[in-house]
C-alpha positions in Angstrom: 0.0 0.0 0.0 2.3 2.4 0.5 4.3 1.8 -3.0 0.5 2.9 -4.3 0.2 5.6 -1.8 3.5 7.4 -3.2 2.7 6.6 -6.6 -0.6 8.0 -6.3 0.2 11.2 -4.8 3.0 11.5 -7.5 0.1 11.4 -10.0 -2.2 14.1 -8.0 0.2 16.0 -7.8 1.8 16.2 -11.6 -2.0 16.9 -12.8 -2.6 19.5 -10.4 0.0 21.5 -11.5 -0.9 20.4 -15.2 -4.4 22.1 -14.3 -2.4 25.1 -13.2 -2.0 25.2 -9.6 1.0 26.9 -8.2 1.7 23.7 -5.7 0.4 20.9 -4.1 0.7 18.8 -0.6 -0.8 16.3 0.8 -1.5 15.7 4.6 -3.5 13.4 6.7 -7.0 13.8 7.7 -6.9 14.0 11.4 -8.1 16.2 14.0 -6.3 20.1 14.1 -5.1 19.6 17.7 -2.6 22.9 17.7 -5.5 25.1 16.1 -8.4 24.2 18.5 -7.2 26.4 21.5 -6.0 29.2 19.0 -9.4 29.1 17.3 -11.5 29.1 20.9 -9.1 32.2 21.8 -9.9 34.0 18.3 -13.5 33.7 18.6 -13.8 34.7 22.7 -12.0 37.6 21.7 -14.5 38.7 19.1 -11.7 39.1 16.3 -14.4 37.9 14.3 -16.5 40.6 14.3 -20.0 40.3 12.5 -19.1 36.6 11.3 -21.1 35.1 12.8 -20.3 31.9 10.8 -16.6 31.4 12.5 -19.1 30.0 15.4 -20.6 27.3 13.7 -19.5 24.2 12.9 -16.4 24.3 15.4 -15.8 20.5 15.8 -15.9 20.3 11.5 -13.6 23.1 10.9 -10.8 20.8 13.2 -11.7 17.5 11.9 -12.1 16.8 7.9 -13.4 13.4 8.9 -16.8 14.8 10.1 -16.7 17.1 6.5 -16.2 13.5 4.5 -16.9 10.2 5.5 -13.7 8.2 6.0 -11.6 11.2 5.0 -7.7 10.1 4.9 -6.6 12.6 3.0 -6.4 16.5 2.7 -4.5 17.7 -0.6 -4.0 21.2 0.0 -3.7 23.2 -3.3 -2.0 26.9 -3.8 -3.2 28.9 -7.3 -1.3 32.4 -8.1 -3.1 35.2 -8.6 -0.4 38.1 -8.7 -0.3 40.1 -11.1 1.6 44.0 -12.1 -1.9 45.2 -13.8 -2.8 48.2 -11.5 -5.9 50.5 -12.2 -4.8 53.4 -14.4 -6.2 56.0 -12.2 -4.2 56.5 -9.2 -6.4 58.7 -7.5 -9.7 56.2 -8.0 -10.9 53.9 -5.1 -8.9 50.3 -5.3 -9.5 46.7 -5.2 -7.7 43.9 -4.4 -5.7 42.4 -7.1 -7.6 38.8 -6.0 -10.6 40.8 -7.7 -9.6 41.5 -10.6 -10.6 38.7 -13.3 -13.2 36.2 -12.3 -14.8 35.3 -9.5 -12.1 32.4 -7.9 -14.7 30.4 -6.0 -15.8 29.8 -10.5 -12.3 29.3 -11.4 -10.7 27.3 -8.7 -14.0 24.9 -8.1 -13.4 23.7 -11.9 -10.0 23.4 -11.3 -11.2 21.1 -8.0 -13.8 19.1 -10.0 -11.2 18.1 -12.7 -8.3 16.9 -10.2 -10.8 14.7 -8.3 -12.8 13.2 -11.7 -8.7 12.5 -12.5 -8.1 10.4 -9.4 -11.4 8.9 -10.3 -10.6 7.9 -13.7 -6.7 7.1 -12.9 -6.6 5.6 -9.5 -10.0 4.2 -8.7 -13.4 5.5 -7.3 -12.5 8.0 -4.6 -14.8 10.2 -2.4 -14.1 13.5 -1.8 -15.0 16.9 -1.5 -13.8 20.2 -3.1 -13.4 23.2 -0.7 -12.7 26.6 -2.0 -13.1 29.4 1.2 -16.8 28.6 1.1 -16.8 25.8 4.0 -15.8 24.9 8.1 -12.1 24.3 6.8 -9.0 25.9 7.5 -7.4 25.7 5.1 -4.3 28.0 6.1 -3.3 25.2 8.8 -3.4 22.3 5.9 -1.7 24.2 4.2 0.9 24.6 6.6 0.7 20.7 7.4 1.3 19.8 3.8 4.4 21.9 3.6 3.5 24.4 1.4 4.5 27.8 4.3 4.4 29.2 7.2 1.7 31.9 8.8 3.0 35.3 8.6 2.8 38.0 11.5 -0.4 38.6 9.1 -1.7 35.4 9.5 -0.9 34.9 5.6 0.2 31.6 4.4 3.9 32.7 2.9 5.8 30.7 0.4 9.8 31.0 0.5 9.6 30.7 -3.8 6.2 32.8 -4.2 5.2 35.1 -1.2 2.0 35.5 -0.5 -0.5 36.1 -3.4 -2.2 33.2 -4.0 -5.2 31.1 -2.9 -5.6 27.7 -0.7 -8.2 25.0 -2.0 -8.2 21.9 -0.7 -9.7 18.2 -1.9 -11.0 16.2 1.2 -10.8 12.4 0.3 -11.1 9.0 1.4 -8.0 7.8 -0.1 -4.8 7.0 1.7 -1.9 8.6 0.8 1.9 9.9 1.0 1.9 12.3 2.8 4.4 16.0 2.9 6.2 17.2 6.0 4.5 19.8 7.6 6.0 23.7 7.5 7.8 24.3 10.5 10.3 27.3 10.1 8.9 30.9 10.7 11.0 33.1 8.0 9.4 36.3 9.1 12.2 36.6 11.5 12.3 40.6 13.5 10.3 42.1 10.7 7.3 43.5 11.1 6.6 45.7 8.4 2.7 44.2 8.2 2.3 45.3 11.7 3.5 48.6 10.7 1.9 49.3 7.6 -1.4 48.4 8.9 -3.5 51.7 9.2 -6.6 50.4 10.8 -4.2 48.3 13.3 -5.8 45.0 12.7 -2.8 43.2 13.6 -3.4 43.3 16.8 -0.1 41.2 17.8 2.2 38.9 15.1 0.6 36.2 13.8 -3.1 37.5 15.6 -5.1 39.4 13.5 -8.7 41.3 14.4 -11.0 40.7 11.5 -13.1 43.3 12.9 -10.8 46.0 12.1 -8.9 44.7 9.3 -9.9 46.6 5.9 -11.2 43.6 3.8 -13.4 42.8 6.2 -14.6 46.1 6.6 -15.4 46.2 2.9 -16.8 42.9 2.3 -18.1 41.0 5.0 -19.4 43.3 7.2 -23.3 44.0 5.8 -23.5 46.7 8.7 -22.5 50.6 8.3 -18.6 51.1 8.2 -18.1 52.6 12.2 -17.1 56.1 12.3 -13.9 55.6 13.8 -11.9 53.8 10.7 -12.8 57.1 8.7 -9.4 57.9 6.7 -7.9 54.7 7.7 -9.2 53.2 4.5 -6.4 54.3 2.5 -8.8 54.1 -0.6 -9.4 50.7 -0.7 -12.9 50.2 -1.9 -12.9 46.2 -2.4 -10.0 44.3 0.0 -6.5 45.2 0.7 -3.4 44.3 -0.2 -1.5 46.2 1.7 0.3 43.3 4.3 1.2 41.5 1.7 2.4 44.8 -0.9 5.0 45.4 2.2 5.8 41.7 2.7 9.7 41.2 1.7 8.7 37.8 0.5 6.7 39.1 -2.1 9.2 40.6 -4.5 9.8 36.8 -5.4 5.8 36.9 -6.8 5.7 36.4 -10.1 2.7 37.1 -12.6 -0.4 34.0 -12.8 -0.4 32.0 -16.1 -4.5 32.1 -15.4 -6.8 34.0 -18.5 -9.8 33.8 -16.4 -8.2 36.2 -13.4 -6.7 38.6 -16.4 -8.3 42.1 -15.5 -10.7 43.8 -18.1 -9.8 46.9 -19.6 -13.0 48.1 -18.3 -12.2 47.6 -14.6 -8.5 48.9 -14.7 -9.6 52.3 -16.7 -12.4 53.3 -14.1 -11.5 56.5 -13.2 -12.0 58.6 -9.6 -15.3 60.1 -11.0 -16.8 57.0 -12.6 -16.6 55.7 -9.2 -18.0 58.2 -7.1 -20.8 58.3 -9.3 -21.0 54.2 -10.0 -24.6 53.3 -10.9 -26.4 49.8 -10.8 -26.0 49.9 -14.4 -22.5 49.9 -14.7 -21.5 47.4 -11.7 -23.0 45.0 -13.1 -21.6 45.7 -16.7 -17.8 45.9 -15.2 -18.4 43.8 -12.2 -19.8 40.5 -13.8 -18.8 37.3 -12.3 -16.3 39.2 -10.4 -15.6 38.6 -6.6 -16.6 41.8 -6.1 -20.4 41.0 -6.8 -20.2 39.3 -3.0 -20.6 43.3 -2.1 -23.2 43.9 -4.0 -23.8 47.5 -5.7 -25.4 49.1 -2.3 -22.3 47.6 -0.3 -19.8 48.9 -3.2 -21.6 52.1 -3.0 -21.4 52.3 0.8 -17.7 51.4 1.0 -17.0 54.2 -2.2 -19.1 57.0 -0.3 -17.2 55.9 3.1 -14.0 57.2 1.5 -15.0 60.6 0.6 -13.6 63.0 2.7 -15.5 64.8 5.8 
């Protein structure tokens, strides 16, 4: 079995960088012990803010065997995203280059369907499950576990060869495999240029940060006004933020994705200041469609864009 176990993760592997993923590692499916206590701590301290969701589902987002029935496996998957394009106007309200192309639940969730109707076809008949940020995993910690980084002092996964723009999917399945040496070096070292950078303060202490403050969250999940006090803390950003990972040192070894689907239209990146300010239904939908940025909706968008006009 465990001839087939490395040969078989040899061939998930080889295809899911075929299908375009960045890199792939494979861990076992067994309870998070390390991540319950730092989970329990998170939520008492209501870094969660108004995600309510975090609460649920506690014992399933530490065990992938209650997610799939006789889980063995958890290949954890990283696709690239970076990319130079910046919007033209520097003076219009910004979005996080994950937003740019479309949406990446779309992309990455065909990329998922593929790999496992692979290992179907070449191995044997598996069950599994695709997870793209939509479910009780975390997939940070897998990710970790399958070797693929460490947690930043911005509680980014970081990759020594990429840095930190990418996403985490994982396949849960029932199939046993070889699996990676966990991540255990920290590389952020004394820097703490994250920390610094911050201008809402959200990381509240290396490696701990407060969703509630922290400026994606604030633009995106919170369905609530923006409160008064993060007003000009936004530095502009309309849609996410990039701006932990833009001061990251381990970023300048990001290189540009190879994925059409998350190329930026011309549409999106020549949107100037004014266009903006004055966005109507109309024309979110036209720029915005299947974009991540949909999730806001055009009276969250609106919100967030008439929260950065000045007092």
């Amino acid at each position: 079995m465990f001839n087939n176990a490395a040969k078989y993760s040899q061939l998930i592997k080889a295809e899911a960088l075929r299908l375009g993923f960045m890199a792939c590692g494979i861990s076992k499916a067994d309870f998070l012990e390390e991540e319950a206590p730092r989970l329990e701590t998170w939520l008492n301290n209501n870094r969660h803010g108004e995600m309510a969701y975090m609460e649920n589902h506690f014992d399933k987002r530490l065990d992938p065997r209650l997610l799939v029935e006789g889980a063995k496996s958890v290949v954890s998957l990283t696709l690239n995203y970076f990319t130079p394009a910046k919007q033209l106007d520097s003076e219009a309200p910004k979005i996080s280059k994950y937003a740019y192309g479309t949406d990446y639940h779309t992309v990455i969730k065909e990329k998922l369907k593929e790999l496992l109707a692979f290992i179907n076809d070449e191995i044997g008949e598996v069950s599994g499950r695709c997870f793209v940020d939509s479910a009780p995993v975390m997939d940070k910690a897998w990710a970790q576990k399958a070797g693929l980084g460490w947690r930043g002092k911005n509680a980014n996964l970081i990759s020594k060869d990429a840095g930190s723009f990418f996403f985490l999917a994982e396949l849960i399945i029932d199939l046993e495999l070889e699996y990676d040496k966990p991540f255990v070096a920290d590389h952020c070292g004394s820097c703490t240029r994250c920390i610094d950078a911050c201008p809402t303060d959200a990381i509240v202490a290396p490696y701990t940060v407060d969703g509630s403050k922290c400026i994606s969250y604030l633009t995106i999940e919170l369905k609530n006004e923006i409160p008064a006090e993060f007003k000009g803390k936004m530095e502009n950003w309309m849609f996410g933020c990039d701006i932990c990972q833009d001061v990251c040192p381990w970023n300048r070894f990001a290189t540009p994705h190879q994925e059409p689907a998350f190329e930026p239209t011309h549409e999106l990146l020549q949107l100037k200041k004014t266009e903006l300010v004055d966005l109507t239904d109309e024309v979110f939908k036209q720029v915005f469609k299947g974009s991540a940025v949909k999730r806001t909706k055009f009276s969250g968008l609106k919100r967030n864009i008439d929260f950065l006009k000045p007092i």
